[in-house]
C-alpha positions as CSV (number, residue, x, y, z in Angstrom):
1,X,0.0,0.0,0.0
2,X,3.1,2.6,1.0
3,X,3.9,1.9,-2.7
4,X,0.6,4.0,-3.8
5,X,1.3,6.8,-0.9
6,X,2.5,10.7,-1.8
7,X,4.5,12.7,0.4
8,X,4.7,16.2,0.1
9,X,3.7,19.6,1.1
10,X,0.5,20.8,1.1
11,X,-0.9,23.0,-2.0
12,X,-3.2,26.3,-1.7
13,X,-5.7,24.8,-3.5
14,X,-6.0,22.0,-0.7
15,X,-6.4,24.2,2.5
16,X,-9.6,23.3,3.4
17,X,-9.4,19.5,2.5
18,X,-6.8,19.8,4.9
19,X,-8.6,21.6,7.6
20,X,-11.0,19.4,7.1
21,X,-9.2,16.5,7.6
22,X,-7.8,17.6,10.7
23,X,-11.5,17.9,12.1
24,X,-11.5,14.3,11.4
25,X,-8.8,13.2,13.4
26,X,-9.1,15.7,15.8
27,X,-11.8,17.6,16.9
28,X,-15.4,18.0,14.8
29,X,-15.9,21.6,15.9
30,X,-12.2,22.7,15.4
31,X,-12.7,24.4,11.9
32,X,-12.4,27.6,13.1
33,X,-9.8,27.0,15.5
34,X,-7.3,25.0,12.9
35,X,-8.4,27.7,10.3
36,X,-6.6,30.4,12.9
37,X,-3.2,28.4,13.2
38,X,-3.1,29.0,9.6
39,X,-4.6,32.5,9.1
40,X,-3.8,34.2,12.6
41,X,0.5,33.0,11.7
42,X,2.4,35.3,10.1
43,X,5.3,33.3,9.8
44,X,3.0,30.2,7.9
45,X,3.9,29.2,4.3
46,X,2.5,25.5,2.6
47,X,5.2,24.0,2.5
48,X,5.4,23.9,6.3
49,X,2.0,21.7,5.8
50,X,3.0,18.4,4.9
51,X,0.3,16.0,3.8
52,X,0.0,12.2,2.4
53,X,-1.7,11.4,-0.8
54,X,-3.9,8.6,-1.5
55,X,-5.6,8.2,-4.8
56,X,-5.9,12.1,-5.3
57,X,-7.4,12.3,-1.6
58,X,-5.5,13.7,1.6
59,X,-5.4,11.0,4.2
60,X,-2.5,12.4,6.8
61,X,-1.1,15.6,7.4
62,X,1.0,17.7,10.1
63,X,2.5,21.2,10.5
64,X,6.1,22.1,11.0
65,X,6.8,24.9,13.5
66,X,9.8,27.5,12.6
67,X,11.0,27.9,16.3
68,X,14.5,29.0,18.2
69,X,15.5,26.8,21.7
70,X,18.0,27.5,23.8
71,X,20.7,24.9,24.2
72,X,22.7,26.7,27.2
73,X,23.8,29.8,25.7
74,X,23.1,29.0,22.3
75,X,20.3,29.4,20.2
76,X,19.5,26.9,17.6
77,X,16.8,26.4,14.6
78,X,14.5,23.7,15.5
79,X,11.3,22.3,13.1
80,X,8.6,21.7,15.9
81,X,6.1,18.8,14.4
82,X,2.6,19.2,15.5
83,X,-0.7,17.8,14.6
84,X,0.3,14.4,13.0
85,X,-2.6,12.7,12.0
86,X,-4.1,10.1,9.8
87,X,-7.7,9.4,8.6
88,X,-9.4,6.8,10.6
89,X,-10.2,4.7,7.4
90,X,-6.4,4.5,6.4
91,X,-4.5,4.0,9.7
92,X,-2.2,1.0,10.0
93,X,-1.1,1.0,6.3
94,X,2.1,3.1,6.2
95,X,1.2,6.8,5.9
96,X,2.1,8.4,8.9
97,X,5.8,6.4,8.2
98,X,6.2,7.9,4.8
99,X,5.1,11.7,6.0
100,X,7.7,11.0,8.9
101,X,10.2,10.3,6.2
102,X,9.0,13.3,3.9
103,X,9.0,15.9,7.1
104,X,13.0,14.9,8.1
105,X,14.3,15.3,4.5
106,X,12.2,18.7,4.4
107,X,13.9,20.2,8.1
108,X,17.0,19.1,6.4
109,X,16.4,20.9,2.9
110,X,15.4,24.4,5.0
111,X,18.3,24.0,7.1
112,X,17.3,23.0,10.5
113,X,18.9,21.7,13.3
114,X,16.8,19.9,15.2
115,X,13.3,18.1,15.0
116,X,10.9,18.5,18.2
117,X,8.1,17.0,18.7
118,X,5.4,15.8,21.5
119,X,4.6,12.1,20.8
120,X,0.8,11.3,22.4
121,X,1.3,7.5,21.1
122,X,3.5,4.7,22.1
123,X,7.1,6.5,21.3
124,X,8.6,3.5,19.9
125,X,7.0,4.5,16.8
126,X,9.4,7.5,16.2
127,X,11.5,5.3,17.9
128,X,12.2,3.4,14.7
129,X,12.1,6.0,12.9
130,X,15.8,7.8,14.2
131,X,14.1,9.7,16.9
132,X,14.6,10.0,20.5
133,X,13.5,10.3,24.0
134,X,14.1,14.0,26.0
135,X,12.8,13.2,29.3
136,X,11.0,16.5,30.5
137,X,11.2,16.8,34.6
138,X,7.8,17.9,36.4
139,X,6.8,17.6,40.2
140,X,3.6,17.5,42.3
141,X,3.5,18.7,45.9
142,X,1.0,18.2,48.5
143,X,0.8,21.1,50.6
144,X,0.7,20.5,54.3
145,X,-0.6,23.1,57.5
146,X,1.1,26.3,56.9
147,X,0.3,29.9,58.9
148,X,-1.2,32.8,56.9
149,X,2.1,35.3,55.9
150,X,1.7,38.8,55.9
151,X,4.0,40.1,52.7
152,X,5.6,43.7,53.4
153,X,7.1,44.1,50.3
154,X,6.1,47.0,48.1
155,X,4.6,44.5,45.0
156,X,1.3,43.4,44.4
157,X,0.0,40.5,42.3
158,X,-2.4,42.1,39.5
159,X,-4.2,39.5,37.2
160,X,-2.6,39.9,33.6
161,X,-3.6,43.0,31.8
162,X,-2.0,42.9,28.3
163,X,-2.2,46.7,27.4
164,X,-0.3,47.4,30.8
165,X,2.0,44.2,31.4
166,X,2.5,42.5,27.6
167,X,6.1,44.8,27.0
168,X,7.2,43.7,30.7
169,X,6.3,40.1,30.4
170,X,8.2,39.7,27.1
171,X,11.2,41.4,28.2
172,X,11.4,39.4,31.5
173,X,10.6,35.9,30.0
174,X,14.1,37.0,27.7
175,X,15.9,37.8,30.7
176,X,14.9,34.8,32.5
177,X,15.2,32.0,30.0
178,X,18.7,33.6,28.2
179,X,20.3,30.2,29.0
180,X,18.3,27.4,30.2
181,X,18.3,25.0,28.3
182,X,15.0,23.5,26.2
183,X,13.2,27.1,26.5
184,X,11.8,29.0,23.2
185,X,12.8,32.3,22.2
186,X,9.7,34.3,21.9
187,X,9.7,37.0,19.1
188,X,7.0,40.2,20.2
189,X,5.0,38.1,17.2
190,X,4.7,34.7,18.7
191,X,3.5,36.2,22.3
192,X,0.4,37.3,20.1
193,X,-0.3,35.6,17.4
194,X,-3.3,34.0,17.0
195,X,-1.7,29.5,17.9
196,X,0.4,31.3,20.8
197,X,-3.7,32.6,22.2
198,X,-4.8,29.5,21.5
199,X,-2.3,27.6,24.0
200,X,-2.7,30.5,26.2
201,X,1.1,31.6,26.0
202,X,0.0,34.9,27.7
203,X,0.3,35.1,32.1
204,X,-2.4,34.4,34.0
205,X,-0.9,37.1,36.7
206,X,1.5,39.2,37.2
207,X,4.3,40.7,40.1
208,X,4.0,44.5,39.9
209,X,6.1,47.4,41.9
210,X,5.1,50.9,41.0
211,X,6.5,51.1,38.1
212,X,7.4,47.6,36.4
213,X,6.1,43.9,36.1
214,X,8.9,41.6,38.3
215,X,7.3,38.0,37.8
216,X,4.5,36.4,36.5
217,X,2.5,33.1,36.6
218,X,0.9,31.3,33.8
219,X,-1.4,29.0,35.8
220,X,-5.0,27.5,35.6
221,X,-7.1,25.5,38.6
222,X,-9.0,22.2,37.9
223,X,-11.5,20.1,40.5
224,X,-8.5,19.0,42.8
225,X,-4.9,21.2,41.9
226,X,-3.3,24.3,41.1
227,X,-1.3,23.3,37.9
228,X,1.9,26.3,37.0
229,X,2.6,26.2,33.3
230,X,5.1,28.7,33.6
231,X,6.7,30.9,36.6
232,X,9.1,33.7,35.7
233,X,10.5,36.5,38.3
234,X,13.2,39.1,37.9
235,X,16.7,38.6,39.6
236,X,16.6,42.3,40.9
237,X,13.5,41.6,42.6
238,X,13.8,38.1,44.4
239,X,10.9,38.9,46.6
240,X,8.6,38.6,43.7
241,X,8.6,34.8,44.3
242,X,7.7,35.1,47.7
243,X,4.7,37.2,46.6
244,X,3.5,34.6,43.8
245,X,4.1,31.8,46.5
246,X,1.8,33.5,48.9
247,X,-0.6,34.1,46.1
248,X,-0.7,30.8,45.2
249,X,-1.1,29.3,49.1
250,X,-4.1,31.9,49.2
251,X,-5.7,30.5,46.2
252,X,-5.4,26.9,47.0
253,X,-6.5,27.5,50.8
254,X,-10.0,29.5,49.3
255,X,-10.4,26.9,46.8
256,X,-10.0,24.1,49.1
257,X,-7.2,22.0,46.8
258,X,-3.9,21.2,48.7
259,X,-2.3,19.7,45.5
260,X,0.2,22.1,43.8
261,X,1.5,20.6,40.2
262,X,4.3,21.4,37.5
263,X,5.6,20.3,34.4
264,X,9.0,21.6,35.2
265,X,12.0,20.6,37.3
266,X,11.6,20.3,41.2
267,X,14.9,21.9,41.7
268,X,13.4,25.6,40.2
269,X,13.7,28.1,43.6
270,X,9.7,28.2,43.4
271,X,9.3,24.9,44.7
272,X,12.1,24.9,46.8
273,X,10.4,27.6,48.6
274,X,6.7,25.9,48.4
275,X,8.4,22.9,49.5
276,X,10.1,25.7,52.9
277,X,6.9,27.3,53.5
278,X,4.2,24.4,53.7
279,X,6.5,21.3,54.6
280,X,4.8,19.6,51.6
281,X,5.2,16.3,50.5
282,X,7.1,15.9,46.9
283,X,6.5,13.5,44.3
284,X,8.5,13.7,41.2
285,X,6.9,13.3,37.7
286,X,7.6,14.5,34.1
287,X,6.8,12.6,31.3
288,X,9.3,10.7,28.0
289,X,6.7,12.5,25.1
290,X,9.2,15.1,24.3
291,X,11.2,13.5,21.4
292,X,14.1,14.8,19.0
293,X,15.9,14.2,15.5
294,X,19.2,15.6,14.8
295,X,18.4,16.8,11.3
296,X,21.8,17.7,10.5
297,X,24.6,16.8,13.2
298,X,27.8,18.5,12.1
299,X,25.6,21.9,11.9
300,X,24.4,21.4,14.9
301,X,27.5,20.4,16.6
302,X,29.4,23.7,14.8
303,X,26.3,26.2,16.4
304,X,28.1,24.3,20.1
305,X,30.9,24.8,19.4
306,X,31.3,28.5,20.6
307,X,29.5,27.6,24.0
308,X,32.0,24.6,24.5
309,X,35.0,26.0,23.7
310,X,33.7,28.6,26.7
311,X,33.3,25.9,29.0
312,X,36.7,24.7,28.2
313,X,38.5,28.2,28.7
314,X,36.8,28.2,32.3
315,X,38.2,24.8,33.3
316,X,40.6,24.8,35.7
317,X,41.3,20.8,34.4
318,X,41.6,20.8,30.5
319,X,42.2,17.9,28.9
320,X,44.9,17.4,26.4
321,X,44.6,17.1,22.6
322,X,42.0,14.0,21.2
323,X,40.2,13.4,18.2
324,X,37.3,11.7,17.9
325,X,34.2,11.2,15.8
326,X,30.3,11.9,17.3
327,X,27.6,9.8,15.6
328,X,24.0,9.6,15.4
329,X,21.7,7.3,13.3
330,X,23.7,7.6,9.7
331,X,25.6,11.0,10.7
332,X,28.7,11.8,11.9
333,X,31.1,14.4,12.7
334,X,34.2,14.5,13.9
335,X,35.3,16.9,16.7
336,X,38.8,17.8,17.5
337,X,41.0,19.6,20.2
338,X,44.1,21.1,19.2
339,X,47.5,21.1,21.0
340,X,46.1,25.0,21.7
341,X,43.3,24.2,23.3
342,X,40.8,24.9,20.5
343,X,37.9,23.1,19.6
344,X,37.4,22.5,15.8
345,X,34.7,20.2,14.1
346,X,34.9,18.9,10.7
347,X,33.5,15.8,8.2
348,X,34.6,12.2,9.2
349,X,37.7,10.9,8.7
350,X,39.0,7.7,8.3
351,X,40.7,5.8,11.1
352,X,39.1,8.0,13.5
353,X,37.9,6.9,17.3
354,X,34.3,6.9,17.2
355,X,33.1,7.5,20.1
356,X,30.5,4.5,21.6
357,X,27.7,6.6,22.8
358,X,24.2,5.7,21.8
359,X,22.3,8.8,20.2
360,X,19.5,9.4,22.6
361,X,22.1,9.7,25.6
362,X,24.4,12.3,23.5
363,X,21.0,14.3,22.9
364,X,20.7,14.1,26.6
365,X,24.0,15.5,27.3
366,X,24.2,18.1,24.9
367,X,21.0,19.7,26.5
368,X,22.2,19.1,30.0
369,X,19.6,16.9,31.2
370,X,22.6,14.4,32.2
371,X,25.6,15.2,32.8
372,X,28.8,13.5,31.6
373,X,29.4,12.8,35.1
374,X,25.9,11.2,35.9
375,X,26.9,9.4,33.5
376,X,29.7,7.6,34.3
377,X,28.8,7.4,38.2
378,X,25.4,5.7,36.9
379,X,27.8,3.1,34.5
380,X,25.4,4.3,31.4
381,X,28.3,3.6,29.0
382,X,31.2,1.6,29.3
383,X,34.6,4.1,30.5
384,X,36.8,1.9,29.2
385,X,35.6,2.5,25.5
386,X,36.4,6.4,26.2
387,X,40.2,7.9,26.2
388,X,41.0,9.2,29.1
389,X,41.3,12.9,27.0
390,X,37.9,12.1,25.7
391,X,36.6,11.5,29.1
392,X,38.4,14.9,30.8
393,X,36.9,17.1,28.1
394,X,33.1,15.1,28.1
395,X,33.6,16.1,31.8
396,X,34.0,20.0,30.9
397,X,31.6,20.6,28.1
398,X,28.2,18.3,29.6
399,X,27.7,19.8,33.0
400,X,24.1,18.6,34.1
401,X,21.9,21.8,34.4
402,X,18.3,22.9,34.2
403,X,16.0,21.7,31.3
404,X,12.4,23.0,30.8
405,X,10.1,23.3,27.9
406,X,7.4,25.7,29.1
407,X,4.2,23.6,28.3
408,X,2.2,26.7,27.0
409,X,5.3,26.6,24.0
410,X,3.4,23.3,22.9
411,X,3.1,22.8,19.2
């Protein structure tokens, strides 16, 4: 049947087959809502539609998302897939397999890095296909007996107003995220587009002083929890997360929920400071939907260079000069250090040490979710497969450190 199936991107004169389609699979009533991911984006083209062709009838389709995430200090192009779909009447025979195949070779043509995407089935099917697991950290607390605060500081928490707070909140989501790791950079477009209001991108409330916005809270309640899809404060103005914290005890003891939850790491200072405050219990969660594709490895591994080669410069135990090749799937790239200390990247040679690292554990490293020395203390790979050079300078450039996609950033 794959035999009979056509990959490719979607044509103008298709737009509301496609819509349509996506109802389908979807959501009945979600005409008008899909119709404003297309219409309400001013950065939407076709060809970031890809569909599957059957017999001159559309039968699969998803979108690819032009976005910028943060790897540390460096920003990198990334095709976020969304809305990958087939028609009920022709699952199981191959489709979503050849889009999947059609969507890589595409990022690669338009010259991205990296492929995102959220998998809400079994991810051993993108498994298969060269993709791989990103595990995304999230917590829930249950808040114990805690005594009613009285907060002195000269801040108040105003629900979001855009006219007054949009400028503020942009500018202080910049400052806050400049370098962890997994976060989006937001142009003053994507905060108001028409997808970004759909997900809800925009805070729920905000910190305010006289004069500025100092933190904000994207948040929403259900029957039995308090659930934070984003929390962003200014370093100048520490006390802003005391305020929100208070904010959000008050909330949960007038609504009656004790259940406080997060799809971001434990370790952020808000829940360290919930966790202070009420004595609450902690139960780690997160989930393994967030999954990636290095669309072409020796670009991505020249944008790290730079940030590397900082890391290096810092150390107060650099390695020596090594050699060695990085692989993943089919590609490879070979990565040297020179008797002067600096980090060069280049095609694969012959001859060279490749270095025996699976793929999804060098994605992990590269954002920081796992450290190289996590790593070794957890006996993920075998040491004595790595140089000792190898090893010293894995040890400098993958520090563990935060990682957090902001769940409103969804595609």
């Amino acid at each position: 049947m794959s035999d009979s199936l056509i990959a490719r991107s979607l044509r103008p004169d298709e737009r509301d087959e496609m819509i349509r389609l996506q109802c389908r699979v979807f959501r009945s009533d979600g005409y008008e809502r899909y119709t404003r991911y297309l219409d309400g984006d001013p950065d939407y083209h076709f060809d970031q539609t890809r569909v599957v062709v059957c017999d001159h009838r559309l039968i699969a389709t998803l979108r690819v998302w032009d976005r910028r995430m943060r790897i540390g200090t460096v920003t990198i192009r990334v095709g976020g897939i969304g809305g990958v779909g087939t028609h009920p009447d022709f699952r199981k025979r191959g489709a979503a397999t050849v889009m999947l195949h059609d969507v890589t070779q595409y990022l690669f043509d338009a010259d991205y890095e990296l492929g995102v995407l959220f998998s809400e089935i079994p991810c051993s099917f993108y498994s298969r296909l060269g993709w791989s697991i990103l595990p995304l950290a999230g917590f829930k607390l249950t808040i114990g007996e805690f005594e009613e605060k009285r907060m002195d500081f000269p801040m108040n928490v105003l629900p979001f107003c855009e006219l007054r707070d949009l400028s503020g909140a942009m500018e202080l989501y910049a400052r806050h995220n400049q370098s962890l790791s997994g976060t989006l950079v937001r142009s003053p477009e994507y905060w108001t587009c028409a997808p970004s209001r759909i997900r809800g991108v925009l805070p729920t409330v905000v910190v305010r002083t006289s004069s500025e916005i100092v933190g904000y809270l994207n948040c929403e309640f259900t029957d039995d929890s308090f659930i934070i899809h984003e929390v962003v404060c200014s370093e100048k103005y520490p006390d802003a997360l005391l305020v929100l914290m208070e904010f959000v005890l008050k909330e949960c003891r007038d609504r009656n929920i004790c259940v406080v939850r997060g799809e971001f790491c434990y370790r952020h200072p808000f829940v360290q400071k919930m966790m202070e405050r009420t004595a609450a219990d902690l139960v780690l969660s997160g989930n393994g939907e967030m999954m990636l594709y290095p669309v072409n490895l020796s670009r991505l591994i020249q944008r790290l260079l730079p940030m590397w080669q900082s890391r290096l410069e810092k150390s107060l135990n650099r390695p020596g000069p090594v050699q060695f090749v990085l692989r993943m799937g089919q590609q490879s790239c070979r990565v040297q250090l020179t008797e002067d200390g600096t980090l060069h990247s280049g095609p694969d040679e012959r001859n060279q040490t490749t270095v025996p690292i699976s793929q999804e554990l060098l994605l992990r490293m590269i954002f920081g979710e796992t450290g190289w020395q996590r790593v070794c203390s957890m006996n993920l790979v075998n040491q004595q497969a790595f140089p000792t050079e190898v090893s010293k300078l894995f040890r400098t450039i993958f520090p563990e450190q935060p990682l957090t996609f902001w769940s409103p950033d969804h595609f």
